[in-house]
C-alpha positions in Angstrom: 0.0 0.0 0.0 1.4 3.5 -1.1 1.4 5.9 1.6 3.2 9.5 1.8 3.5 10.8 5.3 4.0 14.7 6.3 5.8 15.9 9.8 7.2 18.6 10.3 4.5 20.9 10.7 3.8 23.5 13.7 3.6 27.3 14.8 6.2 29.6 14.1 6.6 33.3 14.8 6.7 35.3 11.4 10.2 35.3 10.4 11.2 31.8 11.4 11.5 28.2 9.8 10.5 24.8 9.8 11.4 22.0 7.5 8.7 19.4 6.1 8.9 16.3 5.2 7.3 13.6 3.2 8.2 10.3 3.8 6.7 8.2 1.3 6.2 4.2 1.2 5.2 1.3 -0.5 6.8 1.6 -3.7 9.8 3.6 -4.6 9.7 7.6 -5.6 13.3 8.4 -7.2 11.8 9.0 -10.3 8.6 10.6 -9.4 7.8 14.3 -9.6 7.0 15.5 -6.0 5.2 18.6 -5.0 4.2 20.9 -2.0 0.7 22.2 -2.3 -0.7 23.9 0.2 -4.9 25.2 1.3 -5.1 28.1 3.7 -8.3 28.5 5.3 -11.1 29.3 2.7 -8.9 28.9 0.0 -7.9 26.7 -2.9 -5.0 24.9 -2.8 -2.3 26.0 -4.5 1.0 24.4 -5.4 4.2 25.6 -3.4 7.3 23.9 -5.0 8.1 21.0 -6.7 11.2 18.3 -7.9 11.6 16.2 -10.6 14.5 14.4 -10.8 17.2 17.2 -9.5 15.1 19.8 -11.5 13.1 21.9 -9.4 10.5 24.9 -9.2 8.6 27.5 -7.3 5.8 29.3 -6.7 6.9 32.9 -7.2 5.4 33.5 -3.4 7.9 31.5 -1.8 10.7 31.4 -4.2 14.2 32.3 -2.5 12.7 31.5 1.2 11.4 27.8 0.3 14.0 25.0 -0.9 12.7 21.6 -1.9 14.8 18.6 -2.1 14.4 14.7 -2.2 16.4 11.6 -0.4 16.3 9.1 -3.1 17.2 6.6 -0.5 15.6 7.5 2.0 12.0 7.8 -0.3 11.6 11.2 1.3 11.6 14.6 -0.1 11.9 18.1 2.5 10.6 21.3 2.5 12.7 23.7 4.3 10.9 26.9 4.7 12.4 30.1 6.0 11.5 33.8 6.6 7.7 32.6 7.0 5.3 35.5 6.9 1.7 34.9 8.0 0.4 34.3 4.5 2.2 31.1 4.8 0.1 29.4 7.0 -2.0 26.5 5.7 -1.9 22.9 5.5 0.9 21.8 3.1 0.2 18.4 1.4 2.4 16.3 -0.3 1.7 14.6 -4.0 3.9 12.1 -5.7 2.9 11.5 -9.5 4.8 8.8 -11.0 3.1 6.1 -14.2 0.1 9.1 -14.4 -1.2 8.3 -10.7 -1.4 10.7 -8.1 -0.5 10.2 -4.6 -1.3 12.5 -1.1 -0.4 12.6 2.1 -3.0 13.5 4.4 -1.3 17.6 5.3 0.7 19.0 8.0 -0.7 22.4 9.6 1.9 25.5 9.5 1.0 28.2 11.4 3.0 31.6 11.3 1.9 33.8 14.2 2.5 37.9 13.3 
């Protein structure tokens, strides 16, 4: 059974960091393309960053405080996060798509306090 598990989550005074991860299982992920989304309160969710192969991308919110990186042998891929800002807080999922499936974990809350 496939199953990606988030940690990492928590609250965090504006200007701070945390790192996420995604720990995924069941089947191996080194050649998937993993993305961060995340869904603040009332809103849609929106993707955050994401890495395919060493290749990776941002949301232009978050680009040059967010890094996203992958542990091909440890089937996990991080979110490190820095200089949050109060806008950042949501529940950040993560989505594995490898052989046109998609896979989720079930979220991690961030909150940033101001």
């Amino acid at each position: 059974q496939v199953q990606l598990v988030e940690s990492g989550g928590g609250l965090v005074q504006a200007g701070g960091s945390l790192r996420l991860s995604c720990a995924a299982s069941g089947r191996s992920f080194s050649s998937a393309v993993m993305d961060w989304l995340r869904q603040a309160p009332g809103k849609e969710r929106e993707f955050v960053a994401g890495i395919s192969f060493s290749t990776t991308y941002y949301a232009g919110s978050v680009k040059g405080r967010f890094t996203i990186s992958r542990d091909n042998a440890k089937n996990t891929v991080y979110l490190q996060m820095n200089n949050l800002k109060f806008d950042d807080t949501a529940v950040y999922y993560c989505r594995a798509t490898q052989d046109g499936e998609d896979y989720w974990g079930q979220g991690t809350q961030v909150t940033v306090s101001s």
